[in-house]
ZABA-63094 format. One record per atom (N, C-alpha, C, O): residue in three letters; x, y, z. Coordinates in steps of 0.2 Angstrom, whole numbers, plus 5000, padded with zeros to 4 digits. Layout:
BEGIN
alaXYZ;...
This chain:
BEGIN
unk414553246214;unk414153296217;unk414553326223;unk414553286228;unk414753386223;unk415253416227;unk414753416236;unk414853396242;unk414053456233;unk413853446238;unk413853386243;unk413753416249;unk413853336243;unk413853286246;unk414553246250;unk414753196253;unk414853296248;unk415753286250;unk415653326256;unk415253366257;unk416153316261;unk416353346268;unk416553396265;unk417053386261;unk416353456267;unk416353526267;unk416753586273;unk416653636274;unk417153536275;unk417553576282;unk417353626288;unk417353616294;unk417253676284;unk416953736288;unk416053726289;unk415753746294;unk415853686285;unk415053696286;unk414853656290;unk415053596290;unk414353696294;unk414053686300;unk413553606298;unk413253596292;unk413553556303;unk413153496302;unk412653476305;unk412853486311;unk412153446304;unk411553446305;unk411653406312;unk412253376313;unk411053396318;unk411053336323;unk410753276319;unk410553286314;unk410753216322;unk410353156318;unk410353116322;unk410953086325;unk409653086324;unk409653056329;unk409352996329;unk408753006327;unk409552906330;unk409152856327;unk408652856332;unk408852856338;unk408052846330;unk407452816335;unk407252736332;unk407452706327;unk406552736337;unk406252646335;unk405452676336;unk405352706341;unk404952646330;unk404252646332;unk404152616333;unk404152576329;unk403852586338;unk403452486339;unk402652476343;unk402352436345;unk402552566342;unk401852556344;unk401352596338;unk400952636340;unk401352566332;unk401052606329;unk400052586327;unk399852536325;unk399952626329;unk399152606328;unk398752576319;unk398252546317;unk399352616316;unk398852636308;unk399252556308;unk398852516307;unk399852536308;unk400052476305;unk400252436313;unk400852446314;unk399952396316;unk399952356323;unk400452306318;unk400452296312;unk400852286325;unk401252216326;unk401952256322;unk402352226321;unk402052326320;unk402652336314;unk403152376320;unk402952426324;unk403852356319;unk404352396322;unk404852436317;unk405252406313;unk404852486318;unk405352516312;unk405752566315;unk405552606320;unk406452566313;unk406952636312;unk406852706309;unk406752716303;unk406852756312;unk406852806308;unk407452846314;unk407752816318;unk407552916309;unk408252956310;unk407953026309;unk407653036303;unk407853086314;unk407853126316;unk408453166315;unk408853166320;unk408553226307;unk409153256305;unk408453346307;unk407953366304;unk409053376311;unk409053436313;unk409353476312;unk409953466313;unk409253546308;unk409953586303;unk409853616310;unk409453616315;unk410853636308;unk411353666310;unk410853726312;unk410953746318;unk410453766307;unk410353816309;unk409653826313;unk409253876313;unk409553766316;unk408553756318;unk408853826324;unk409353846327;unk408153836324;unk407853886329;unk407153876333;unk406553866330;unk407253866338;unk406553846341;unk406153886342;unk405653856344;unk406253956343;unk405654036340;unk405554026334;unk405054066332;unk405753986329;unk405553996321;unk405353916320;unk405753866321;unk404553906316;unk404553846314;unk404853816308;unk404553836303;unk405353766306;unk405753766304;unk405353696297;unk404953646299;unk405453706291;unk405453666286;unk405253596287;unk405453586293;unk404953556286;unk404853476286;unk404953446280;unk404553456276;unk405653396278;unk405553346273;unk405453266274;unk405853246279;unk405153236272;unk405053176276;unk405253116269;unk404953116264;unk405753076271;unk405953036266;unk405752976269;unk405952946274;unk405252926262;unk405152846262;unk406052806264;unk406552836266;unk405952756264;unk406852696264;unk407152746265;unk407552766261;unk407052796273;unk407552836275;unk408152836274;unk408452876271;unk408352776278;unk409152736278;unk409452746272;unk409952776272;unk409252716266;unk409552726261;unk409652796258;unk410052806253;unk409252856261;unk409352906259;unk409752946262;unk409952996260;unk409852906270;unk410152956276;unk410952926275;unk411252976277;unk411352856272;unk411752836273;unk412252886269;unk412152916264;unk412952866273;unk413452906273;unk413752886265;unk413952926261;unk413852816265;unk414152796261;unk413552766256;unk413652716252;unk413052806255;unk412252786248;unk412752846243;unk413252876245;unk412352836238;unk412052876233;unk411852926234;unk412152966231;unk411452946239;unk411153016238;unk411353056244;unk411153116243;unk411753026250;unk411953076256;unk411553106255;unk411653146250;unk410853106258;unk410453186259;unk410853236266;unk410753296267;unk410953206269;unk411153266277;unk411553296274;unk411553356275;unk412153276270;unk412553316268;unk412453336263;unk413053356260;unk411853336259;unk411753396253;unk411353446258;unk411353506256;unk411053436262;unk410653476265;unk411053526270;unk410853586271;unk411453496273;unk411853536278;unk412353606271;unk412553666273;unk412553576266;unk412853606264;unk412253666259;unk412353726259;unk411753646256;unk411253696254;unk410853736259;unk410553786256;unk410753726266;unk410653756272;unk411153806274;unk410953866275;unk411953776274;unk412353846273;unk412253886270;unk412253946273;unk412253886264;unk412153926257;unk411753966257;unk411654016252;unk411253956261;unk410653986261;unk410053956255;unk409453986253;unk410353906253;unk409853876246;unk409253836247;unk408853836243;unk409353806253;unk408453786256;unk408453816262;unk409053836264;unk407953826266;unk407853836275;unk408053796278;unk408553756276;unk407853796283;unk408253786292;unk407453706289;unk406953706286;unk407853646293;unk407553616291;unk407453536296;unk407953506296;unk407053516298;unk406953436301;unk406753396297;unk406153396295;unk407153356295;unk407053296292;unk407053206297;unk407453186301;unk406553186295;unk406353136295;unk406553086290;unk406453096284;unk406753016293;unk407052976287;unk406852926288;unk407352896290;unk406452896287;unk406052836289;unk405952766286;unk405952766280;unk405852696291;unk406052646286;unk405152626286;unk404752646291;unk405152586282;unk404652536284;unk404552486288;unk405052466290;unk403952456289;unk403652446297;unk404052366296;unk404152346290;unk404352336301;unk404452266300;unk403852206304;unk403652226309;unk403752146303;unk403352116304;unk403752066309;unk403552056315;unk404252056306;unk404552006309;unk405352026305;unk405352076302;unk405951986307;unk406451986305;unk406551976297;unk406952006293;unk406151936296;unk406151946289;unk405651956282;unk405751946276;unk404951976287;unk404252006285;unk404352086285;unk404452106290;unk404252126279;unk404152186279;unk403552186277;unk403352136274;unk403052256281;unk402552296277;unk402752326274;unk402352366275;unk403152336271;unk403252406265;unk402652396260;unk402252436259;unk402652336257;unk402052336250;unk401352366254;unk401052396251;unk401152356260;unk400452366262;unk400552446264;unk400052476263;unk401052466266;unk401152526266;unk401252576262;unk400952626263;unk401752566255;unk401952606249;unk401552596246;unk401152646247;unk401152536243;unk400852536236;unk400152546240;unk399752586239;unk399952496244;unk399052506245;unk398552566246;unk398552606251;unk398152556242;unk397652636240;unk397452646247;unk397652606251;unk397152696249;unk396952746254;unk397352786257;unk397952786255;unk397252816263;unk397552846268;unk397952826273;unk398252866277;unk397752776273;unk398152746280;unk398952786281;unk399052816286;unk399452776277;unk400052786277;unk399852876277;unk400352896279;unk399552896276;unk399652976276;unk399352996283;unk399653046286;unk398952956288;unk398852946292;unk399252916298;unk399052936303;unk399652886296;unk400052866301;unk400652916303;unk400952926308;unk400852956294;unk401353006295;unk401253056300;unk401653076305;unk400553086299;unk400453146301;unk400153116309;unk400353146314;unk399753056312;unk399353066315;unk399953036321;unk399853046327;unk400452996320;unk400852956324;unk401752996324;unk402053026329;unk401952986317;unk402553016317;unk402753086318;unk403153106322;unk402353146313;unk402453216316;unk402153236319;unk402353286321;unk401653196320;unk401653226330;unk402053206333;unk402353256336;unk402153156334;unk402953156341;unk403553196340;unk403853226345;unk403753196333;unk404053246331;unk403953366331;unk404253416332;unk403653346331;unk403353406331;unk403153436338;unk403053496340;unk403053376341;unk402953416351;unk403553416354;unk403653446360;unk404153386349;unk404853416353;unk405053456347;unk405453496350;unk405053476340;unk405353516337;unk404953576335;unk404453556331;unk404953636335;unk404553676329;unk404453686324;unk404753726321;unk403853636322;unk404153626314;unk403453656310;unk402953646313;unk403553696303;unk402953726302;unk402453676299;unk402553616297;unk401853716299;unk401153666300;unk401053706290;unk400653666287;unk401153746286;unk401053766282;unk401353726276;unk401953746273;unk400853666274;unk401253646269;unk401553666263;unk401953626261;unk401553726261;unk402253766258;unk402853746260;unk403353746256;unk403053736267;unk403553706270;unk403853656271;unk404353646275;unk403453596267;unk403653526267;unk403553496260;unk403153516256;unk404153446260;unk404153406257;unk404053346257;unk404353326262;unk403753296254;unk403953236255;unk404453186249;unk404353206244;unk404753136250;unk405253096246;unk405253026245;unk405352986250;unk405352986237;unk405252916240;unk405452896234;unk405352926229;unk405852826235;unk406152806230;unk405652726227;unk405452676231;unk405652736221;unk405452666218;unk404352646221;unk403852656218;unk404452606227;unk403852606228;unk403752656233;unk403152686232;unk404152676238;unk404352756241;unk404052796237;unk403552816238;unk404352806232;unk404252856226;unk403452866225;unk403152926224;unk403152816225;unk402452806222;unk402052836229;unk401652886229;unk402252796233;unk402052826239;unk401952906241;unk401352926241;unk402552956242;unk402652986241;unk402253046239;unk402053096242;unk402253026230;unk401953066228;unk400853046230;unk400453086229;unk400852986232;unk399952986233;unk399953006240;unk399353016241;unk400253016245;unk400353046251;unk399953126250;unk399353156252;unk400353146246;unk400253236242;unk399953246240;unk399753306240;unk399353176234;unk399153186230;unk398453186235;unk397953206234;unk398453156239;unk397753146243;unk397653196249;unk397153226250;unk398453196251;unk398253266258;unk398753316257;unk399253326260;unk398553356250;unk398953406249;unk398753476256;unk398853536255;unk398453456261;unk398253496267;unk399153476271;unk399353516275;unk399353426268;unk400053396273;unk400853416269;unk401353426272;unk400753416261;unk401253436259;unk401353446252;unk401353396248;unk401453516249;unk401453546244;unk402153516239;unk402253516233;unk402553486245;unk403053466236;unk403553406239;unk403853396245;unk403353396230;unk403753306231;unk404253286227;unk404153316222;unk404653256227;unk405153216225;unk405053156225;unk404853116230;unk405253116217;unk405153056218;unk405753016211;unk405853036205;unk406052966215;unk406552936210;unk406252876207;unk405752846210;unk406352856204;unk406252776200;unk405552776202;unk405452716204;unk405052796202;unk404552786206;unk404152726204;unk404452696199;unk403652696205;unk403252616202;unk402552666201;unk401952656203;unk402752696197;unk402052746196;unk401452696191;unk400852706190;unk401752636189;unk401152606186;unk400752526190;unk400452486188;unk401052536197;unk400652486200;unk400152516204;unk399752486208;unk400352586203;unk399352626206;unk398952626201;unk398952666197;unk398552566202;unk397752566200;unk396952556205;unk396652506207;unk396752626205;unk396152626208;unk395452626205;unk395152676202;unk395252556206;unk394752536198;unk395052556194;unk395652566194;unk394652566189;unk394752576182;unk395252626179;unk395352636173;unk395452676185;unk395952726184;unk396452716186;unk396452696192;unk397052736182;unk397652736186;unk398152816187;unk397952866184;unk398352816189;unk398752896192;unk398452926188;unk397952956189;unk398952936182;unk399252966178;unk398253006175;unk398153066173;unk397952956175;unk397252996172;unk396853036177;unk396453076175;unk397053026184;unk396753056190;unk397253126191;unk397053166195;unk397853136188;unk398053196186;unk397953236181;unk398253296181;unk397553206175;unk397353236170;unk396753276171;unk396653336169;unk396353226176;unk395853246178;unk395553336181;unk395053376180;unk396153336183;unk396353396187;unk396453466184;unk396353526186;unk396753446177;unk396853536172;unk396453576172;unk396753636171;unk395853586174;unk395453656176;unk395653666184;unk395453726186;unk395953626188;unk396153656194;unk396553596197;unk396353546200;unk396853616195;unk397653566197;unk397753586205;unk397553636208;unk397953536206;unk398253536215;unk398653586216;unk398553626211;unk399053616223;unk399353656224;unk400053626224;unk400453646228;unk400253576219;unk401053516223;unk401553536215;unk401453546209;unk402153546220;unk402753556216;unk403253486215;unk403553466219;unk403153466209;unk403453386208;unk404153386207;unk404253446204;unk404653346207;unk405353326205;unk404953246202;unk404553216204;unk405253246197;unk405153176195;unk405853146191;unk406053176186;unk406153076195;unk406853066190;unk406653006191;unk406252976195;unk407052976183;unk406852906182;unk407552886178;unk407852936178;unk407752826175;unk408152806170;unk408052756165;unk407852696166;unk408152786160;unk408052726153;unk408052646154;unk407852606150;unk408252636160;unk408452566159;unk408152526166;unk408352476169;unk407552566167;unk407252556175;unk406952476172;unk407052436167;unk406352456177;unk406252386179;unk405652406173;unk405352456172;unk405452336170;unk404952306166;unk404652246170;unk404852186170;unk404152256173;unk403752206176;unk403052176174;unk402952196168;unk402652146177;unk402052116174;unk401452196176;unk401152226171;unk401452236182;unk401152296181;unk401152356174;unk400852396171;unk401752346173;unk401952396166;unk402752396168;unk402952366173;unk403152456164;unk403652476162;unk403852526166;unk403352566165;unk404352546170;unk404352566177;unk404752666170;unk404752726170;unk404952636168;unk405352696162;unk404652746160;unk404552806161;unk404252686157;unk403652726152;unk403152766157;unk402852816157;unk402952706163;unk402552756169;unk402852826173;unk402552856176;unk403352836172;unk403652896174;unk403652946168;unk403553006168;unk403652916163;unk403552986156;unk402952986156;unk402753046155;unk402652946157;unk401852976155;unk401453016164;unk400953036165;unk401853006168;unk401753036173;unk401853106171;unk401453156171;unk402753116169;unk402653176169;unk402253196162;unk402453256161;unk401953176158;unk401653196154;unk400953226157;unk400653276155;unk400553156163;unk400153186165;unk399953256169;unk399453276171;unk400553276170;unk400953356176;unk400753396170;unk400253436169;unk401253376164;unk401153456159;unk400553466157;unk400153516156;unk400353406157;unk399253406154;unk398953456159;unk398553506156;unk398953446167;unk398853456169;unk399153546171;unk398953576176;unk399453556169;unk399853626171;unk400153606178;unk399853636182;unk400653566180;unk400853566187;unk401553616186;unk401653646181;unk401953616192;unk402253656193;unk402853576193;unk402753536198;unk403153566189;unk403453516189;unk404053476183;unk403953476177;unk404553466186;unk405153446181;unk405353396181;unk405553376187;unk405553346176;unk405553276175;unk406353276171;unk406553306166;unk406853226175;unk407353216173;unk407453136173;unk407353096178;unk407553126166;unk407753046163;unk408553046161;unk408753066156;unk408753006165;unk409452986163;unk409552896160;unk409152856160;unk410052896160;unk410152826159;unk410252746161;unk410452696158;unk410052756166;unk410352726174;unk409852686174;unk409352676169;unk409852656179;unk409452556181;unk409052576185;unk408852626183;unk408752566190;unk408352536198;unk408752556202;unk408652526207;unk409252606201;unk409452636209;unk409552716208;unk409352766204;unk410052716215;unk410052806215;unk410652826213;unk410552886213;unk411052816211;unk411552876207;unk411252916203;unk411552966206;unk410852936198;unk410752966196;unk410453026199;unk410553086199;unk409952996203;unk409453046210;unk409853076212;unk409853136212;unk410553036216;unk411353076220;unk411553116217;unk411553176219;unk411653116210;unk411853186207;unk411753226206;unk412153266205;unk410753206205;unk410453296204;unk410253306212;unk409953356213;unk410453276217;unk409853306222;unk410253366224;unk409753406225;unk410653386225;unk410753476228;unk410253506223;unk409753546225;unk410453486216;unk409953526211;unk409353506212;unk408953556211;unk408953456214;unk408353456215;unk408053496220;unk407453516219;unk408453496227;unk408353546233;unk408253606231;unk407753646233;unk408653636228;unk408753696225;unk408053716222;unk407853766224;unk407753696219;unk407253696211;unk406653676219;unk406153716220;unk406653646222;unk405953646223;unk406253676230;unk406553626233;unk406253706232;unk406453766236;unk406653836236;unk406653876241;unk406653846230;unk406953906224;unk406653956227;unk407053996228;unk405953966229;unk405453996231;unk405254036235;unk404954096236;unk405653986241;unk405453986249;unk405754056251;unk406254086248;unk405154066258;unk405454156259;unk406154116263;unk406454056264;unk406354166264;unk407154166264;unk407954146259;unk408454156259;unk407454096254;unk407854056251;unk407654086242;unk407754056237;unk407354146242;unk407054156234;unk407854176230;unk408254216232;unk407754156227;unk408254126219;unk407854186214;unk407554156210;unk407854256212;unk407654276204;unk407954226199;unk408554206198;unk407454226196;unk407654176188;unk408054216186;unk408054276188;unk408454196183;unk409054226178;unk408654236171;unk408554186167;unk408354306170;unk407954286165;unk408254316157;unk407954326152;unk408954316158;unk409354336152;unk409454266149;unk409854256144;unk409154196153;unk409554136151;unk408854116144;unk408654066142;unk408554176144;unk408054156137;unk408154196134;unk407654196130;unk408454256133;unk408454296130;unk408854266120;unk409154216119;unk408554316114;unk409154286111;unk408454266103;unk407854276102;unk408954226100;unk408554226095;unk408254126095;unk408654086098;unk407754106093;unk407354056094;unk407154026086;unk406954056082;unk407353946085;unk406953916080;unk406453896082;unk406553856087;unk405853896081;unk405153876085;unk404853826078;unk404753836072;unk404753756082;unk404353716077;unk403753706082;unk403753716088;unk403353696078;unk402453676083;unk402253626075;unk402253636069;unk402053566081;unk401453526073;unk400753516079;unk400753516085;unk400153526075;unk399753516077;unk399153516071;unk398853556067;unk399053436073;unk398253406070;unk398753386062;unk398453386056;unk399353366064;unk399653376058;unk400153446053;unk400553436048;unk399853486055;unk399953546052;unk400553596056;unk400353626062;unk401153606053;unk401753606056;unk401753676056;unk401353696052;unk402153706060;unk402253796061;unk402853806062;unk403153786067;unk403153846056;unk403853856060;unk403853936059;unk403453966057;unk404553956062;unk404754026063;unk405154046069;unk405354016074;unk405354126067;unk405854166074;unk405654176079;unk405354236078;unk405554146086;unk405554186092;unk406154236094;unk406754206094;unk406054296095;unk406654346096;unk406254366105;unk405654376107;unk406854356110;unk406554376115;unk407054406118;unk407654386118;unk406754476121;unk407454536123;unk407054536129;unk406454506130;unk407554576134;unk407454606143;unk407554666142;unk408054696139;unk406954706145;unk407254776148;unk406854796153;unk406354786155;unk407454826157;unk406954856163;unk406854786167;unk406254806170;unk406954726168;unk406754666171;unk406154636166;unk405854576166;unk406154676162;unk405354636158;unk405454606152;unk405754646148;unk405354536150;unk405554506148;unk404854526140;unk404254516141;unk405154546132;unk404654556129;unk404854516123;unk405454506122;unk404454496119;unk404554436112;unk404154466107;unk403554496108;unk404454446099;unk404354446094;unk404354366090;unk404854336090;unk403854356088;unk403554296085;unk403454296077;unk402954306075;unk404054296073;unk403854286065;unk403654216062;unk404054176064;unk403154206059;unk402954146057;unk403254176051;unk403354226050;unk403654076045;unk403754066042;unk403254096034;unk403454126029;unk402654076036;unk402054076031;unk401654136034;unk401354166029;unk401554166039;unk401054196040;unk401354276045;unk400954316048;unk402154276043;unk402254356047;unk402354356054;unk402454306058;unk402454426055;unk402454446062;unk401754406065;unk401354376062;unk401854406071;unk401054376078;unk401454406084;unk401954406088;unk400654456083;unk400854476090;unk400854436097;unk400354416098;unk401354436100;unk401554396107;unk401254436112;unk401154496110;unk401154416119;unk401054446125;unk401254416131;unk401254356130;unk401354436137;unk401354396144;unk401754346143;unk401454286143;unk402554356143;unk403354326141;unk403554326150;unk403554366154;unk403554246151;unk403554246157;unk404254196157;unk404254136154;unk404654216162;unk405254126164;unk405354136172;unk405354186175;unk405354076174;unk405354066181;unk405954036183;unk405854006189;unk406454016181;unk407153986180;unk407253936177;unk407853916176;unk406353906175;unk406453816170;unk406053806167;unk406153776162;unk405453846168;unk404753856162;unk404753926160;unk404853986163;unk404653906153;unk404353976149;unk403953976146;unk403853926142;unk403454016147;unk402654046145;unk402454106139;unk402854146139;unk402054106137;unk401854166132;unk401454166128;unk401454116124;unk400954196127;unk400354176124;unk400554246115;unk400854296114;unk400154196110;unk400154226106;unk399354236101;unk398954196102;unk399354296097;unk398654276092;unk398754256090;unk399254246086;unk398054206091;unk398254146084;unk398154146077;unk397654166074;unk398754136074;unk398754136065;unk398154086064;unk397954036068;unk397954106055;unk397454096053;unk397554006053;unk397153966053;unk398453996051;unk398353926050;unk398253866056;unk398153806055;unk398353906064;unk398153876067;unk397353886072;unk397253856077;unk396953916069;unk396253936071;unk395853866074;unk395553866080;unk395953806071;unk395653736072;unk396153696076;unk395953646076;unk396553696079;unk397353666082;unk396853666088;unk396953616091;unk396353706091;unk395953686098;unk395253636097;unk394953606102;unk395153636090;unk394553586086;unk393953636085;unk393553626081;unk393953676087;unk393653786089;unk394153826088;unk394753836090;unk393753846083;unk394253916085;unk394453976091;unk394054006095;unk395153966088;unk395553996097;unk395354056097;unk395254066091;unk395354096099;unk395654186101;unk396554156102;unk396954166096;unk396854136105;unk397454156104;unk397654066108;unk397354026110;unk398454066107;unk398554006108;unk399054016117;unk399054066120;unk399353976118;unk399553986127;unk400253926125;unk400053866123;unk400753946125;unk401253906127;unk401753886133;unk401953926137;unk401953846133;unk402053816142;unk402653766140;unk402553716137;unk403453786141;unk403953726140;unk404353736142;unk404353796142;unk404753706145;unk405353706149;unk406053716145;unk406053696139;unk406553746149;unk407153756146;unk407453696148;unk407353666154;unk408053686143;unk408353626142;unk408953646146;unk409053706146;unk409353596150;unk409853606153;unk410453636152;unk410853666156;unk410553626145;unk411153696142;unk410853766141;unk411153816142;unk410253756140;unk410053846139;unk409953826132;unk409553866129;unk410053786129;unk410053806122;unk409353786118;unk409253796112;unk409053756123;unk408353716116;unk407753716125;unk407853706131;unk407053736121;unk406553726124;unk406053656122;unk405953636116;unk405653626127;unk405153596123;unk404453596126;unk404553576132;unk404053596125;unk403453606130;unk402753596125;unk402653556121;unk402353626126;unk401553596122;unk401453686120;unk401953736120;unk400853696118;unk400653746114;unk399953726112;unk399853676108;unk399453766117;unk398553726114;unk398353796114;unk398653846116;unk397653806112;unk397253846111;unk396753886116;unk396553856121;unk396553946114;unk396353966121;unk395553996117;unk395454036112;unk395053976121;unk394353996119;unk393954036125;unk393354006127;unk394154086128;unk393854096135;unk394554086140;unk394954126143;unk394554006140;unk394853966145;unk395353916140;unk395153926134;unk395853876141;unk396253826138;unk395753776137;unk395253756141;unk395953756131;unk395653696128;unk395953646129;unk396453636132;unk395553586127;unk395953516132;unk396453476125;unk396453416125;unk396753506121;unk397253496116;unk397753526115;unk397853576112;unk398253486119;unk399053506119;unk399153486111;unk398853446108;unk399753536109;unk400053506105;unk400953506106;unk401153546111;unk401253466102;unk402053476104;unk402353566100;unk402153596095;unk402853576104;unk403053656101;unk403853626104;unk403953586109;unk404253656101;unk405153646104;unk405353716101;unk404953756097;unk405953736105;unk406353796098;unk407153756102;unk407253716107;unk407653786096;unk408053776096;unk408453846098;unk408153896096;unk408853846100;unk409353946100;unk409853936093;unk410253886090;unk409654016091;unk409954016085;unk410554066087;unk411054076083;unk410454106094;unk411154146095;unk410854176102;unk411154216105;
């Protein structure tokens, strides 16, 4: 990852280690954290907040992931904002007693509480940092990771988007539900939170569950849910190299947005001819998606194999998801268990450009609660 290499000319962040030893939400715990200031902070302008779990691991020079210096060099670039990062470890009890498990995994608020009500306040009455969670992030790896994302999921008032590597997404159970159902839950009105989700094929299997399968069904329950959110699985064990590799790319992707830092999609990168399969309820769909640009506007042509032209409408790509709603053919009328008025597709582009995959359900007024699978493949 180039970004993470000493880049010469580019301007480099301050980074400064502190010590907590008075904290209220977790008494008797003393921890390090690391205060990284971009190069380009401005004290008239409230500047970005990302806030990472096992800071240390994420802050170090010689880790996996050098976040300072993927930051310092996408900060140049103008690829994310002007930005205070916090890097923070867990609470120590004694020399060789951690809180982390009472902090990472245990249900409520306490730890969302401590961030906001101890740490970015202190931080925040020496730096100007914005208070519009649009402008923060939070980050965590593994039990971090879990953390992380329940931080967001409970005070999305503190911070709209997350990052999470290897996360322990299957040791949150609260009563009888676990995460991934209390994101389900959400599909008629989903959170306001922009997710990263990385994991690898070969993560931990423990007596909670399968650390690999709670991240697929995590991010399964995002797409259920309509989130704004992209999941990368690679091959890799229970650490961060894989995270090190995408992270310039994941800064990029969930920063794409921000004023100063907007990125237009490239929206020629869907342009082109489409093999489209869809099965639902059993009953497979195939045919040509043709989608052209003109004038910036992105318009499509849908031939079914079996049933002709469909008319298409509201051809939408955002750099990684692609949307578009069609009338529904006669063979898919029941694909919602009711009959649709029309169907709504939602899938992400594959990282070469060359193949999509995402869901396709039914729409009767409002979306129906029956995802089906749809893929295309590029024919040219």
């Amino acid at each position: 990852m180039p970004e993470s290499s000493p880049q010469g000319q580019i301007p480099t962040g301050h980074i400064e280690k502190r010590e907590w030893t008075d904290s209220e939400a977790y008494p008797g715990t003393t921890r390090n954290f690391w205060i990284y200031v971009s190069a380009n902070y401005d004290a008239e302008t409230p500047a970005c907040l990302m806030v990472f779990q096992d800071g240390e691991a994420y802050l170090h020079e010689q880790g996996q992931v050098k976040a300072a210096q993927v930051m310092d060099t996408l900060i140049h670039n103008g690829e994310m904002p002007a930005t205070i990062g916090i890097f923070i470890n867990p609470g120590m009890l004694s020399e060789t007693e951690s809180s982390r498990p009472r902090e990472y995994v245990a249900r409520g608020d306490t730890y969302a509480r401590f961030l906001e009500q101890e740490i970015i306040k202190q931080i925040a009455s020496e730096y100007a940092i914005t208070d519009d969670p649009e402008g923060r992030c939070i980050c965590g790896m593994s039990d971090g990771g879990l953390c992380a994302f329940s931080v967001a999921w409970e005070r999305p008032d503190l911070f709209h988007k997350v990052i999470t590597h290897i996360a322990s997404y299957v040791r949150y159970i609260d009563g009888e539900m676990d995460l991934t159902h209390k994101v389900r839950a959400t599909r008629r009105d989903p959170k306001p939170l922009r997710i990263f989700i990385q994991d690898g094929d070969n993560d931990l299997n423990i007596e909670e569950g399968n650390w690999t399968l709670g991240n697929i069904a995590m991010a399964n329950a995002l797409a259920y849910g309509r989130y704004d959110y992209r999941f990368e699985l690679g091959t890799g064990g229970h650490e961060l190299k894989h995270a090190g590799a995408l992270f310039a790319e994941t800064l990029r992707w969930i920063w794409r947005d921000y004023p100063g830092v907007v990125t237009e999609p490239n929206l020629a990168a869907v342009t082109g001819r489409w093999r489209v399969d869809a099965n639902g309820l059993g009953m497979r769909s195939e045919g040509e998606l043709t989608i052209s640009l003109a004038n910036d506007q992105l318009t499509a042509t849908l031939r079914d194999d079996k049933e002709g032209d469909i008319k298409i409408r509201d051809v939408h790509f955002d750099g990684y998801r692609l949307g578009f709603d069609y009338k529904t053919p006669p063979s898919q009328k029941l694909w919602g268990k009711e009959i649709s008025d029309h169907m709504k597709v939602w899938a992400a582009l594959s990282d070469d450009g060359n193949g999509f995959e995402g869901f396709v359900s039914g729409v009767i007024g409002k979306e129906t609660s029956y995802d089906h699978k749809i893929r295309g493949a590029r024919i040219d």
